[in-house]
C-alpha positions as CSV (number, residue, x, y, z in Angstrom):
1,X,-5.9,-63.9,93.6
2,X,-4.2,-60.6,94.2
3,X,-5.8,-57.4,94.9
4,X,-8.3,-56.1,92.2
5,X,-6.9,-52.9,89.8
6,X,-9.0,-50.4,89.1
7,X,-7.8,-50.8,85.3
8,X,-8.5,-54.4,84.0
9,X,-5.9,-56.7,82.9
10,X,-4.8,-56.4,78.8
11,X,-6.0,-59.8,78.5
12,X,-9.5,-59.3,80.3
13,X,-9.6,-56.3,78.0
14,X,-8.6,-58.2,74.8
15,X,-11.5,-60.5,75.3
16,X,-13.9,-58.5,76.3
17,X,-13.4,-56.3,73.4
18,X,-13.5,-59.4,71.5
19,X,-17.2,-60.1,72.9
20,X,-18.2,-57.1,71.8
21,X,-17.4,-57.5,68.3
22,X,-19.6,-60.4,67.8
23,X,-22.4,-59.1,65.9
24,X,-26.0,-59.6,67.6
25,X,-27.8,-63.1,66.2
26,X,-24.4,-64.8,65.8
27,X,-21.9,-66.6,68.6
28,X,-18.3,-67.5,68.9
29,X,-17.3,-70.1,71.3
30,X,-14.4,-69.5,74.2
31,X,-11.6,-71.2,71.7
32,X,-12.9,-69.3,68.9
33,X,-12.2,-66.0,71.3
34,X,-8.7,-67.0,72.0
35,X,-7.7,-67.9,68.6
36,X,-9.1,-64.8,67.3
37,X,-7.2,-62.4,69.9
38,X,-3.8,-64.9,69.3
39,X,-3.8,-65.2,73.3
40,X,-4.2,-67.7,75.4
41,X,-7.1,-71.0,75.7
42,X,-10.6,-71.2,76.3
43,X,-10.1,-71.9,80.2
44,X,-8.5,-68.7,80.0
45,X,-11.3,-66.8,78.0
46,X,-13.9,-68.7,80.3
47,X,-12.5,-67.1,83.3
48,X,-12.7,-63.8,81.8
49,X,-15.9,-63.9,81.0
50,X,-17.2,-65.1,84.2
51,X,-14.8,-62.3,86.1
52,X,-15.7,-59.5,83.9
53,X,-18.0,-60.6,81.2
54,X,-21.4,-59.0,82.6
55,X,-20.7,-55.4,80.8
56,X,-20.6,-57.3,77.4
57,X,-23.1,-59.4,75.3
58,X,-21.9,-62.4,77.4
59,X,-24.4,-64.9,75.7
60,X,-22.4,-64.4,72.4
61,X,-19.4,-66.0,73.7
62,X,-20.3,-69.7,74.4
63,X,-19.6,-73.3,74.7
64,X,-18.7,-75.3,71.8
65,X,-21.5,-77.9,72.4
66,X,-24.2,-75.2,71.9
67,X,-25.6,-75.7,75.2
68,X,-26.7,-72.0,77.1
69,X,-24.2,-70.9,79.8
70,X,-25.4,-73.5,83.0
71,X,-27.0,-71.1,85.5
72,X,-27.9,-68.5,83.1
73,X,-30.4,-70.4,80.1
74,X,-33.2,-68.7,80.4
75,X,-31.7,-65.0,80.4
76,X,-29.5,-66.2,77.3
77,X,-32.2,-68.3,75.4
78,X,-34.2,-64.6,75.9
79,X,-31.0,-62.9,74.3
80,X,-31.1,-65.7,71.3
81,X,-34.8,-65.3,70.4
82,X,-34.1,-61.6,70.5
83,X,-31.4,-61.3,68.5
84,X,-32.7,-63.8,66.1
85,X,-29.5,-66.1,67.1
86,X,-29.9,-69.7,65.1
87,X,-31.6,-72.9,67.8
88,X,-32.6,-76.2,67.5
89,X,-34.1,-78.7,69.7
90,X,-31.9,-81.5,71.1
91,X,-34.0,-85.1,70.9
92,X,-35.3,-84.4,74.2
93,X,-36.7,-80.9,73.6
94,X,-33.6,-78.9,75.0
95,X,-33.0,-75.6,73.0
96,X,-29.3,-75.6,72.0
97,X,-27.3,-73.1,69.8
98,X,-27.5,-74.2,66.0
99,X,-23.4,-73.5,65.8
100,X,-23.8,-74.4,61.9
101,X,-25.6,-71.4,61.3
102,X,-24.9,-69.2,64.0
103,X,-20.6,-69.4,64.9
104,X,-19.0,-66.4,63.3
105,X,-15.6,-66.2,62.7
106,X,-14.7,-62.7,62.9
107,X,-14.3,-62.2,59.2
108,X,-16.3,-59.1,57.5
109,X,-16.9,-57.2,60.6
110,X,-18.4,-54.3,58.7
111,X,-21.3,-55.9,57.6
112,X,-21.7,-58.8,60.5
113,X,-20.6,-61.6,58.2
114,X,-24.9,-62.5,57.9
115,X,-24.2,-65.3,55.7
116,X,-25.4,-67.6,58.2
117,X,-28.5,-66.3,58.3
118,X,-29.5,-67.2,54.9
């Protein structure tokens, strides 16, 4: 990797400001990210986030399985009971995103899109 800008790359930025948008309680997965920027694939938001990703709600931006970023489940699970963020238990007792009830899409930005939390 080449040397390190002081200004981020439009990309990184695109993403990032994508990771912000996502309203607190509610989770969009790396694929989701991409599609809703129009720019490249969830490797690509992935690598992002793990680059640049710790200025920004980072636990919104997840896996598509549900499972809690590997390394960092405790601080996100904390975030998710904070935020109120829809979980269920796996068979085995492992907390896991509900993505039913807690994906957003990016519609209705004013108002968070809550529907899923009816």
């Amino acid at each position: 990797m080449g040397r390190m800008s002081e200004e981020l790359p439009a990309h990184a930025e695109r993403v990032l400001e994508a990771a912000e948008r996502i309203p607190p309680g509610r989770v969009m997965t790396y694929g989701d990210v991409a599609e809703w920027i129009d720019e490249g694939g969830p490797r690509q938001v992935g690598r992002v986030m793990a680059l640049y990703g710790g200025a920004v709600p980072w636990w919104r931006v997840v896996r598509a399985d549900g499972r809690p970023l590997p390394g960092s489940e405790a601080r996100a699970l904390e975030h998710y009971r904070a935020e109120g963020t829809p979980l269920r238990e796996t068979a085995s007792g492992e907390p896991r995103l509900d993505m039913r009830r807690a994906r957003w899409d990016g519609s209705d930005e004013r108002d968070g899109g809550d529907e899923a939390h009816t």
